[in-house]
C-alpha positions as CSV (number, residue, x, y, z in Angstrom):
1,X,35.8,-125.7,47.4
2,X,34.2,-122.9,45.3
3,X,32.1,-122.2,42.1
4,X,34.5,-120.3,40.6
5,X,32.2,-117.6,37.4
6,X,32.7,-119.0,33.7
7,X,33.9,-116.3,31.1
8,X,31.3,-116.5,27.7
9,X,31.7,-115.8,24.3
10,X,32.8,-113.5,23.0
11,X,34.9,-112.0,26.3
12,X,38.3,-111.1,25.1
13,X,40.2,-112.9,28.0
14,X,39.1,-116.1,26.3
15,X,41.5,-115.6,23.8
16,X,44.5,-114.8,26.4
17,X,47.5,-117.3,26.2
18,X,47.7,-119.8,29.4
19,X,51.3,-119.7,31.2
20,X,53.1,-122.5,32.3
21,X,52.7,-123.6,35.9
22,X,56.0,-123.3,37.8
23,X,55.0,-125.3,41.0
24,X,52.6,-127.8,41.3
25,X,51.4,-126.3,45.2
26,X,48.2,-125.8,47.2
27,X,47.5,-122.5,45.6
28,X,47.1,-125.0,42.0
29,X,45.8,-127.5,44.0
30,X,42.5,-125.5,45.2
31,X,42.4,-123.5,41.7
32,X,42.1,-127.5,40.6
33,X,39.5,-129.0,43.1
34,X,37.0,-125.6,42.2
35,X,37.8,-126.0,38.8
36,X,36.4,-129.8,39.1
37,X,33.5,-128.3,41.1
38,X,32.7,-126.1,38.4
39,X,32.7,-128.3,35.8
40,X,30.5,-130.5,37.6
41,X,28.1,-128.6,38.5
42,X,27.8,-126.7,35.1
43,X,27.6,-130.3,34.1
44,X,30.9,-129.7,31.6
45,X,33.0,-132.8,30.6
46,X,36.2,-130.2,30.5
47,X,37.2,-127.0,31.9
48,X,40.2,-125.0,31.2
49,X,41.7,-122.5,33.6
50,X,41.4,-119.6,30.6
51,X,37.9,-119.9,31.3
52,X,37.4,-119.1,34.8
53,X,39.7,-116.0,34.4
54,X,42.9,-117.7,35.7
55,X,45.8,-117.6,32.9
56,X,47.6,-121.1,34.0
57,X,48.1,-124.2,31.7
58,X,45.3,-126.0,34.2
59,X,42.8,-128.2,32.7
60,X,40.5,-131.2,34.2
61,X,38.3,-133.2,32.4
62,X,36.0,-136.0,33.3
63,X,34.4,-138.2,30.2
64,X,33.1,-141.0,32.6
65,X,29.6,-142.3,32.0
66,X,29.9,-142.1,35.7
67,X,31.1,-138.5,36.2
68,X,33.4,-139.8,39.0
69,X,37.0,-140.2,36.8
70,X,38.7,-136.9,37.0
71,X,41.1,-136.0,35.1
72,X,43.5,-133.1,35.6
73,X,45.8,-131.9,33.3
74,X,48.6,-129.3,34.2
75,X,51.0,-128.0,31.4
76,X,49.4,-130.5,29.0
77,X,51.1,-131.0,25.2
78,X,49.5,-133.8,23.2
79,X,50.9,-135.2,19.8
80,X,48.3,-136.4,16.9
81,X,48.8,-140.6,16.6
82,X,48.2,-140.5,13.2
83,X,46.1,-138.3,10.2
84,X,42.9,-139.4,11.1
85,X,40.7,-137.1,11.8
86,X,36.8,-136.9,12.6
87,X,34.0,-134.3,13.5
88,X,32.2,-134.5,16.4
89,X,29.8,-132.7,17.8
90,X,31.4,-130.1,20.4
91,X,29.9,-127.7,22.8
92,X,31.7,-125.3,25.3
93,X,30.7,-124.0,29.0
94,X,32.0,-120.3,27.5
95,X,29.5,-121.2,24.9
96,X,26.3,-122.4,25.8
97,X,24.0,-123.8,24.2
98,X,25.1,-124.0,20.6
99,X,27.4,-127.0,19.1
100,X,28.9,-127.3,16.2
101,X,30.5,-130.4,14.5
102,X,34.2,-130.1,14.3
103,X,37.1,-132.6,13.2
104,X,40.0,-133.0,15.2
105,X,42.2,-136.0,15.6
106,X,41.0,-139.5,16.5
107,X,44.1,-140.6,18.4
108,X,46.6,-138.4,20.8
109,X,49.1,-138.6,23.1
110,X,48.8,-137.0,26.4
111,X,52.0,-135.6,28.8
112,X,50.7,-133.4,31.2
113,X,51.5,-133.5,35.3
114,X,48.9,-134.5,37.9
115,X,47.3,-133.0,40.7
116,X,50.2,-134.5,42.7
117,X,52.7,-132.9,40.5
118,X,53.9,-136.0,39.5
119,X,54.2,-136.0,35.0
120,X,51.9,-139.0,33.2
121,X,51.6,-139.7,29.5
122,X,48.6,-141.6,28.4
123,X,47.3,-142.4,24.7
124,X,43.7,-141.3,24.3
125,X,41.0,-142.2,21.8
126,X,37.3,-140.9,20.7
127,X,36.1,-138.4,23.1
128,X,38.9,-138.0,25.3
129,X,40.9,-137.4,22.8
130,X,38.8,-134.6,21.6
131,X,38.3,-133.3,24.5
132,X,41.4,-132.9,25.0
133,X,42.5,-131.0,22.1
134,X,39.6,-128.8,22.7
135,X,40.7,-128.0,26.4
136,X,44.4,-127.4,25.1
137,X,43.2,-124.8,22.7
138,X,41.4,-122.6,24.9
139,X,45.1,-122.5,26.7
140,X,45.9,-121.0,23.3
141,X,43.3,-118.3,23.5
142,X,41.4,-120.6,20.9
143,X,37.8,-121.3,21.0
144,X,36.1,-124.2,18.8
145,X,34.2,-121.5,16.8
146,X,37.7,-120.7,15.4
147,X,37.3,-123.9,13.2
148,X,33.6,-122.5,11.8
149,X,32.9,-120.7,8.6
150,X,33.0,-116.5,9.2
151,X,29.1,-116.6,8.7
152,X,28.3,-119.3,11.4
153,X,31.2,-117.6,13.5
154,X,29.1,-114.8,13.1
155,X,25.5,-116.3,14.0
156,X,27.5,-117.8,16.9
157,X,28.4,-114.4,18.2
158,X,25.4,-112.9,17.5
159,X,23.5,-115.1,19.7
160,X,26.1,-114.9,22.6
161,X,25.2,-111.2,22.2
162,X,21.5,-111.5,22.6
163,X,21.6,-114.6,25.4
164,X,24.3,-111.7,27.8
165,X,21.4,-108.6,26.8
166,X,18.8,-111.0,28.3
167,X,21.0,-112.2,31.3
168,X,21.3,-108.5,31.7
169,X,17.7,-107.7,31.5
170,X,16.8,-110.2,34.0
């Protein structure tokens, strides 16, 4: 397995559109397992494939207290279980170290196909749920800032700026 680099806000291949994923094969299978090595190591609860440069409709999540419950999610659609909706506080690996609180729905259902290619649904609540309308949207080229006001979008990206021009000074 391999630490595979995380894009930041604002790079523009954030916002590129995921592609379905033909073949569940090895090739997904080890963009999968260094997926879930770089989440947990950049101690992330999700991580889309848009953010570690590869365009696929990949995700895997993990929202144990335990950090031992992976979840992976290939070609992922969910459906809203209702109106409700929330805020919660979100965060980002492409976006470290700010969070914002933004609403999404408090109920979902999940169809999506395993690491062993096989399709699951599962309903999901609370934080899975939002985290997993968060990871589908960076498969849309959508980032949570998206749901901010223009002038915090702004501070956002203003900071991003300034955290890369001291990486880069380093």
């Amino acid at each position: 397995m391999a630490k595979l680099p995380i894009l930041t806000f604002p790079d523009e291949r954030l916002r590129t559109k995921a592609a379905p994923v033909d073949t569940v094969d090895d090739e997904v299978r080890t963009l999968v397992d260094n997926m879930l090595e770089t989440m947990y190591d950049a101690r992330g609860i999700g991580l889309a494939a848009t953010q570690v440069d590869d365009h696929r409709r990949v995700i895997v999540m993990d929202v144990s207290e335990t950090g031992n419950e992976p979840l992976v999610l290939i070609n992922p659609t969910y459906e809203p279980l209702g109106d409700e909706q929330a805020p919660m506080s979100e965060g980002c690996l492409s976006i470290p170290e700010y969070y914002a609180e933004v609403p999404r729905h408090l109920r979902v259902r999940l169809s999506a196909t395993g690491r062993d290619g096989e399709p699951y649904e599962l309903e999901a609540d609370d934080l899975l749920a939002h985290c997993i309308q968060h990871e589908c949207d960076h498969l849309e080229g959508v980032l949570f800032v998206d749901y901010l006001s223009p002038l915090k979008r702004e501070r956002v990206l203003k900071k991003m700026h300034k955290r890369q021009k001291q990486l880069q000074d380093a």
